[in-house]
C-alpha positions as CSV (number, residue, x, y, z in Angstrom):
1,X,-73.9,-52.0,11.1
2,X,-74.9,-54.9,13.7
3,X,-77.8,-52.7,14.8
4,X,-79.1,-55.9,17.1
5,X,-76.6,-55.3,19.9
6,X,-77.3,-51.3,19.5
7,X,-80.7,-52.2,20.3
8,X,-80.0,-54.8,23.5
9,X,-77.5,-51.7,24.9
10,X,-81.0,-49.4,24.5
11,X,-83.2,-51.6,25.8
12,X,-81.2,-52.6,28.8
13,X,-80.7,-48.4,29.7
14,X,-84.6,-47.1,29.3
15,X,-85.9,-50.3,30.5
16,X,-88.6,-50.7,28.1
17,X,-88.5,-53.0,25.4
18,X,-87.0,-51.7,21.9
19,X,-88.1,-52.9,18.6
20,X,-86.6,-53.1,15.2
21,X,-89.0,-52.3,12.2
22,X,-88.8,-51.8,8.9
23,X,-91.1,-49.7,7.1
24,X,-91.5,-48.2,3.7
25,X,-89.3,-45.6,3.1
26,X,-92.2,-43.4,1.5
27,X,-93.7,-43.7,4.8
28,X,-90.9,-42.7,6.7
29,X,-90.7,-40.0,4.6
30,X,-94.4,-38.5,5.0
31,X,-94.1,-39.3,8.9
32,X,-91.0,-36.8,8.9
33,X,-92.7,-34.3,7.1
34,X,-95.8,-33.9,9.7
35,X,-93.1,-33.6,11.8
36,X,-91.9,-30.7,10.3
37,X,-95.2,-29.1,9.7
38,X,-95.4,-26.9,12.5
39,X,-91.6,-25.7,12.3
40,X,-92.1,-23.6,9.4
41,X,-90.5,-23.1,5.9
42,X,-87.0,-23.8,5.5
43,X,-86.3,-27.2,7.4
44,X,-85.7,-30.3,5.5
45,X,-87.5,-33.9,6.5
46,X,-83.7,-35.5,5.3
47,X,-83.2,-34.1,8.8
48,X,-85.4,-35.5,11.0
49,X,-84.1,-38.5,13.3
50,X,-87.1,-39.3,14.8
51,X,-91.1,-39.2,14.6
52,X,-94.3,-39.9,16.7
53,X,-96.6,-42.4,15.8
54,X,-99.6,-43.8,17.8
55,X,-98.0,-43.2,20.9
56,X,-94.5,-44.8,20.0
57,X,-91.2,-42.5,19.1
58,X,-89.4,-44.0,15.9
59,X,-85.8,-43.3,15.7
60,X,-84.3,-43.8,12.3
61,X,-81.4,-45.5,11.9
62,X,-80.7,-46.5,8.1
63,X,-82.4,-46.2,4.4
64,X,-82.3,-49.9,3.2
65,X,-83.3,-49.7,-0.4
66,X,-86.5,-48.7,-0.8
67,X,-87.1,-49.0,3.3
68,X,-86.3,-47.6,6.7
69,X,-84.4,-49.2,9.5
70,X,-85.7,-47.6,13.1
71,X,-86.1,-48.3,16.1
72,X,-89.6,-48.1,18.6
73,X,-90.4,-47.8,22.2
74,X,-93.0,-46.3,23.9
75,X,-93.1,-42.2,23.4
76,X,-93.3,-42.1,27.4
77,X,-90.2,-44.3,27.5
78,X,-88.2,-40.8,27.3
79,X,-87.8,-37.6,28.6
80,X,-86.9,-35.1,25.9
81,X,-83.2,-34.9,26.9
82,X,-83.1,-38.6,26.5
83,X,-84.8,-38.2,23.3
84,X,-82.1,-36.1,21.8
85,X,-79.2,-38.3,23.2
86,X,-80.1,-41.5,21.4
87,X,-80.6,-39.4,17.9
88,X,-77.2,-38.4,18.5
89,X,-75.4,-41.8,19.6
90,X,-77.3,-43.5,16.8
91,X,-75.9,-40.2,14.7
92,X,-72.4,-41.2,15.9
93,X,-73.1,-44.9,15.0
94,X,-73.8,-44.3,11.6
95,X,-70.6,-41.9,11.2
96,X,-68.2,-44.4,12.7
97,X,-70.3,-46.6,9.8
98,X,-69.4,-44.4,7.0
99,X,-65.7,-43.9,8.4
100,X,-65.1,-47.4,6.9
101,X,-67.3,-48.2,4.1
102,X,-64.2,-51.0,3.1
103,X,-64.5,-52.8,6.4
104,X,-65.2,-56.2,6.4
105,X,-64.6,-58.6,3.6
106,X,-67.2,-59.2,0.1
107,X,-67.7,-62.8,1.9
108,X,-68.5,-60.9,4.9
109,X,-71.2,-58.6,3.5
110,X,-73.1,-61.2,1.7
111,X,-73.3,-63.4,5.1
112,X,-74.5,-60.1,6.8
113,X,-77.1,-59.7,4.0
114,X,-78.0,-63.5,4.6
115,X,-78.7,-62.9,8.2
116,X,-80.8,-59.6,8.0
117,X,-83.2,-61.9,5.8
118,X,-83.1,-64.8,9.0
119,X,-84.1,-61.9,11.1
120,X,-86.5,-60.4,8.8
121,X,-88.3,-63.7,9.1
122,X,-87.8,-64.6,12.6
123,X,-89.7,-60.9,13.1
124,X,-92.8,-61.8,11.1
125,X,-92.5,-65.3,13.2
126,X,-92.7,-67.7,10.0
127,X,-91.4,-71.1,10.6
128,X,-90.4,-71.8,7.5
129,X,-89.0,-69.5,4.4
130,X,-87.9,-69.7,1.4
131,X,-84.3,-68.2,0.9
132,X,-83.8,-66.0,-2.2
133,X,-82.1,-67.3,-5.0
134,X,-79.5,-64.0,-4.8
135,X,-78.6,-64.4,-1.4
136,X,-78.2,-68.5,-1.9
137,X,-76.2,-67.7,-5.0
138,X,-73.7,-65.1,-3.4
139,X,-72.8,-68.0,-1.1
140,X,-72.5,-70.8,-3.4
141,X,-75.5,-72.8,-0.9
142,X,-76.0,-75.3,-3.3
143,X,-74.4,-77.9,-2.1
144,X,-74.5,-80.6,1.0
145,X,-73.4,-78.6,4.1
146,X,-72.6,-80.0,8.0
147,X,-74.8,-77.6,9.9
148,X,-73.3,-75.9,13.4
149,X,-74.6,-73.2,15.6
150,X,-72.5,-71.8,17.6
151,X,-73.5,-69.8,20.9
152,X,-70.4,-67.7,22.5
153,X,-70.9,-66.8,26.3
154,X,-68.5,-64.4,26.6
155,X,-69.2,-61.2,28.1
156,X,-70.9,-58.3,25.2
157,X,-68.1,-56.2,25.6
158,X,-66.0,-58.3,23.8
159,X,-65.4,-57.7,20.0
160,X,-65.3,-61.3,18.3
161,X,-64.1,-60.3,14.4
162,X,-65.9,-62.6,11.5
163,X,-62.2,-62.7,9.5
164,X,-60.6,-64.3,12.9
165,X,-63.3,-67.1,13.4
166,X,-63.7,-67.6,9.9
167,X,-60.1,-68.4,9.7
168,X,-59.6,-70.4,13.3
169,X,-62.6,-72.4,11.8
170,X,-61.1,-73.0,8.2
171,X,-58.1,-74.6,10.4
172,X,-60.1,-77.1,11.9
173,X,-61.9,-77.8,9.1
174,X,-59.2,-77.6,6.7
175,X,-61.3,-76.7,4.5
176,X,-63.7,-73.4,3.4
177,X,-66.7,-73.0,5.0
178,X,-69.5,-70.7,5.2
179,X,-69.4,-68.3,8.8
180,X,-72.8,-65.9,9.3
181,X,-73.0,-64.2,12.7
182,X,-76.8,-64.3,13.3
183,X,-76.1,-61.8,16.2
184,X,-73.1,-60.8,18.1
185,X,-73.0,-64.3,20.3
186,X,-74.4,-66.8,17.6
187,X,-72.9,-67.7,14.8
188,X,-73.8,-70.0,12.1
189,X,-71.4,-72.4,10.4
190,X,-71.9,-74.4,7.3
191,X,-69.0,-77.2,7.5
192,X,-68.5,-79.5,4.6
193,X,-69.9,-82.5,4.3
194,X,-66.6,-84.6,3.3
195,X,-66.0,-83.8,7.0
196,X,-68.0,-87.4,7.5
197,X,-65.7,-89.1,5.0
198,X,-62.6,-88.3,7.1
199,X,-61.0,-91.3,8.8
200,X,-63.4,-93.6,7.3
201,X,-62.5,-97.2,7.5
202,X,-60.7,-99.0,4.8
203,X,-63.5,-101.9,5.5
204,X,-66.1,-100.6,3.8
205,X,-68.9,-102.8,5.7
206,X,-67.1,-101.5,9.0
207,X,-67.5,-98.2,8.0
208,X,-71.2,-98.4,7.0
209,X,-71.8,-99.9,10.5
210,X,-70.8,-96.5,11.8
211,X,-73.7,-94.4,12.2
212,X,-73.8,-90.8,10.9
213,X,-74.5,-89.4,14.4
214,X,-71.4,-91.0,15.5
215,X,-69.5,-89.2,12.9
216,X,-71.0,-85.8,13.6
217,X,-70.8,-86.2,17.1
218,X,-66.9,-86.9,16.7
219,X,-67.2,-83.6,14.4
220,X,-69.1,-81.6,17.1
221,X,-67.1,-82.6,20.2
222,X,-63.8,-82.0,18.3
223,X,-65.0,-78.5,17.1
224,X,-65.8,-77.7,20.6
225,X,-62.9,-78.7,22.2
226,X,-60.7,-76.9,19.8
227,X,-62.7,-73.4,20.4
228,X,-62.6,-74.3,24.7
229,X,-58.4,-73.9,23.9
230,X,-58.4,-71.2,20.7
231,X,-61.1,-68.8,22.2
232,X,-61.7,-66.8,25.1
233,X,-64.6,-67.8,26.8
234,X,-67.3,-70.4,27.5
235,X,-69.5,-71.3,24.3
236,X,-72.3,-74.0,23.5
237,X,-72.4,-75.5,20.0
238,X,-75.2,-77.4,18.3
239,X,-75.0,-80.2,15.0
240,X,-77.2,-81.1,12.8
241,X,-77.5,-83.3,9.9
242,X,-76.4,-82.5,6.5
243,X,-78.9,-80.1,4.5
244,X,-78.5,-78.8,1.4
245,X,-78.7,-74.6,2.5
246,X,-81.0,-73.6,-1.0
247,X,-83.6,-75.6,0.7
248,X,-83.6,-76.1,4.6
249,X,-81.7,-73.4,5.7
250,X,-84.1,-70.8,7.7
251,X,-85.6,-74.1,9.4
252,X,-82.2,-75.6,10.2
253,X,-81.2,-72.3,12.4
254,X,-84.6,-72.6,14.2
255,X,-84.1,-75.9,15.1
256,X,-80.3,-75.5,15.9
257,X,-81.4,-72.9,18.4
258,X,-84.2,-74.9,19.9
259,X,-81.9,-77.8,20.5
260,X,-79.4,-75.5,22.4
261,X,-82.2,-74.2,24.1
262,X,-83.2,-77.7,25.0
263,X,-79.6,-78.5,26.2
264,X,-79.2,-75.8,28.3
265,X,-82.3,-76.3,30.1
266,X,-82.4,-80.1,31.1
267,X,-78.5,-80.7,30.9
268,X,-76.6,-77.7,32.7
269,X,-72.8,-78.4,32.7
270,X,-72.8,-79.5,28.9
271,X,-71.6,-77.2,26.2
272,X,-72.1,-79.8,23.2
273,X,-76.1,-80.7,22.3
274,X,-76.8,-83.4,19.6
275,X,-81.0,-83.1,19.0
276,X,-81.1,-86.7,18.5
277,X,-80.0,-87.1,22.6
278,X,-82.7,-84.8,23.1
279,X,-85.8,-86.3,21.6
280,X,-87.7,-86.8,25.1
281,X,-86.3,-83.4,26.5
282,X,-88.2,-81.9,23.4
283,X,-91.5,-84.5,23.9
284,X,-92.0,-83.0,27.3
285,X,-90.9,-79.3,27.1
286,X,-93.8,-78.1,25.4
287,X,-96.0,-79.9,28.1
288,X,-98.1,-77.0,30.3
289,X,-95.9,-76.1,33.5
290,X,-99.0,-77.2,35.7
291,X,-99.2,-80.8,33.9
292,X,-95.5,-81.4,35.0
293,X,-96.2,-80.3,38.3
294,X,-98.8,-82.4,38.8
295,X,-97.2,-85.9,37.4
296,X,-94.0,-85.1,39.2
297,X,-96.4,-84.9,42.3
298,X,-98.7,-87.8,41.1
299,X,-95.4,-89.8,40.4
300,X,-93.0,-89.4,42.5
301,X,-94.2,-87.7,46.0
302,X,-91.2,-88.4,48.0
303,X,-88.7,-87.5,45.1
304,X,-87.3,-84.1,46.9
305,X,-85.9,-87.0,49.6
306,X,-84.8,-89.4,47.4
307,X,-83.1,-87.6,45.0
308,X,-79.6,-86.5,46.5
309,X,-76.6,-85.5,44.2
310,X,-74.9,-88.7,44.9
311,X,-78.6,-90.5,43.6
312,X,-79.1,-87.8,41.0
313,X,-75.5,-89.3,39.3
314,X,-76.1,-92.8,39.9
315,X,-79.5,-92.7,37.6
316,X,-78.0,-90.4,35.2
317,X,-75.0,-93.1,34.7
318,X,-77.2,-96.0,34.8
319,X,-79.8,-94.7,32.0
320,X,-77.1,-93.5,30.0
321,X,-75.3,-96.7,30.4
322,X,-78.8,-98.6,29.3
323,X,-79.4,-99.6,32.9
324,X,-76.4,-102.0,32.9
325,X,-75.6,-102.7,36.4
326,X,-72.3,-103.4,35.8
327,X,-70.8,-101.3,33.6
328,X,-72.6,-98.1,35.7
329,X,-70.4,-99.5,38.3
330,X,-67.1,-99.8,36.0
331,X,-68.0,-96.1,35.4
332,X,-68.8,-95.0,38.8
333,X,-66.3,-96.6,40.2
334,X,-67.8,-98.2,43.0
335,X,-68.5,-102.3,43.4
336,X,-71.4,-103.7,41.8
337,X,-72.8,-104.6,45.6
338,X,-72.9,-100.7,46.0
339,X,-75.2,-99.8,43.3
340,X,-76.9,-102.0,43.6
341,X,-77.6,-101.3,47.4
342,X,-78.3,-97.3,46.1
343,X,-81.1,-98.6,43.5
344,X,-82.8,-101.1,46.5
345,X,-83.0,-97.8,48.6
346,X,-84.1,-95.6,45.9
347,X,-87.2,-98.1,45.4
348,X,-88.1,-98.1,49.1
349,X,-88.2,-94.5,49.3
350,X,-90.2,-94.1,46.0
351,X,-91.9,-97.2,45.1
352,X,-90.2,-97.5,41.5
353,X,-87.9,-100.2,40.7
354,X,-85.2,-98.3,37.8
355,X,-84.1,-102.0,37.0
356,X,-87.6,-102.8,35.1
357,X,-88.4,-100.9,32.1
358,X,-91.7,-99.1,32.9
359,X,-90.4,-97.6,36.4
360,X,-87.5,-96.4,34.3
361,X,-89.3,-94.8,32.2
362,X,-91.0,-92.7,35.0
363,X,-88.2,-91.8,36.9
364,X,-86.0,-90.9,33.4
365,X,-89.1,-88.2,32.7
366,X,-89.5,-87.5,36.2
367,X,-85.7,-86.3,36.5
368,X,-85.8,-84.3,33.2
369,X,-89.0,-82.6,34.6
370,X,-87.3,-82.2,38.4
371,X,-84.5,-80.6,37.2
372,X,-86.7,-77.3,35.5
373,X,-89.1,-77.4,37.9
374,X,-86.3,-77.4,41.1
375,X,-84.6,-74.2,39.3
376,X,-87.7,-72.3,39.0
């Protein structure tokens, strides 16, 4: 049972946040029966759905081994009816569970397994972890793997089934790969690595002048334009270098999800986010909001004037272009006269001169940090 998006539906109808926890089951157990102790002889703890403690209602929702699954929000979170309707709908839950003990594949189990332990750690906030040799075995994690994360923005009412990607990923691919859904929008993919061996050059020297972020750019801008045809919905996707699962895996997905956390911040509109493009994005995101305030002030004071959509795209192009006058202009399609002319007028209004290296610098940060600090 995916309890996560259970818990997102919770939290967004009491309007208090919802916690998972897990506790010892021995605990659980005693909890339930001072709960009982003032009903009298004859009830059963194995009954009990949910329990008070210091000031938070736990709602049980599964025996995992030798631990309990619940949920917690504040006791005051609920009036007494409301109480009693989440111990039934998470009742109902667990009985549409048990209707189909053979859903969902052996592979599909083991992934599942694989990301309760992600979560588990993600909960105690480690940054790195050690995967267990059973859940690294079950997978066969051994070996080199292409690392993808894959972020689906479709609406949460929409059921995406793990067989159905699994197999519309294996046909791009063309090839078995690993598929765990980290939650019901995220899903990690371990490709493999011969992936980067595909289309290689005859000309071995040529090939070796290719660089590996070439090749898994190619990979991750060809996955993602296959699922923008194949699947319903907008989605963002992430690539990382190779890593061998057994021993990078738990920091892979963190830095997976910071890099599409990075690319959706500082470059709204794109859906594919290599981290190597996003080196300074990553520099200056952890620097205090007043500090960026401040240099964009100390900086750039007129930048609100001179920084229209039509100069907004012209630096954009021209930095990403390496500040090559003429091919921004190939690219813009404009004469070289004409960019020029928008780069003179940029520098009157702000004082900074894009064509030499140090001004380029400031205005290339200064963007990154007007664009978050504009949408705020």
């Amino acid at each position: 049972m995916d309890w996560e998006r259970v818990r997102q539906q919770l939290e967004q109808i009491v309007g208090t946040p919802v916690k998972r926890e897990k506790l010892p089951w021995a605990d659980w157990q005693r909890q339930a029966e001072q709960a009982l102790a003032e009903k009298g002889p004859g009830q059963s703890a194995a009954k009990v759905r949910s329990v008070l403690r210091n000031g938070e209602r736990l709602f049980l929702l599964a025996k995992d081994g030798q631990e309990a699954i619940t949920f917690r929000l504040p006791s005051d979170a609920l009036t007494e009816a409301e109480r009693r309707l989440v111990e039934l709908m998470i009742e109902v839950r667990r009985g549409q569970e048990k209707k189909s003990p053979g859903s969902g594949s052996e592979e599909e189990r083991k992934a599942m397994a694989l990301r309760d332990w992600i979560r588990q750690q993600q909960d105690l906030g480690y940054r790195t972890a050690e995967t267990p040799d059973a859940l690294l075995s079950s997978l066969s994690l051994y070996s080199k793997k292409i690392p993808l994360l894959l972020y689906g923005d479709y609406s949460p009412a929409r059921k995406v089934h793990y067989s159905e990607l699994k197999k519309l990923l294996e046909s791009f691919f063309d090839a078995e790969i690993t598929l765990i859904p980290l939650n019901d929008k995220e899903w990690l993919i371990l490709g493999p690595e011969k992936m980067l061996a595909m289309d290689a050059s005859d000309d071995k020297e040529s090939d070796d002048e290719e660089r590996v972020e070439d090749k898994l750019s190619a990979i991750g801008y060809g996955l993602h334009e296959m699922l923008e045809t194949e699947w319903v919905g907008e989605s963002h996707l992430a690539i990382h270098y190779p890593i061998i699962p057994a021993k990078e895996l738990y920091e892979t997905v963190l830095q997976l999800r910071e890099t599409i956390m990075l690319g959706r911040t500082y470059h709204i509109g794109s859906n594919m986010h290599l981290p190597w493009t996003l080196q300074l994005e990553k520099l200056i995101h952890g620097i205090p909001e007043q500090e960026k305030t401040e240099f964009l002030e100390r900086v750039l004071k007129r930048f609100d004037v001179a920084l229209d959509l039509e100069t907004m795209t012209t630096l954009e192009q021209f930095f990403q272009l390496d500040c090559n006058v003429s091919e921004t202009a190939k690219k813009l399609y404009i004469h070289r006269n004409t960019l020029l002319y928008r780069l003179d007028k940029f520098k009157q209004e702000t004082g900074l001169d894009v064509r030499t290296f140090n001004d380029a610098v400031l205005v290339k940060i200064s963007m990154l940090l007007y664009k978050v600090t504009k949408r705020k």
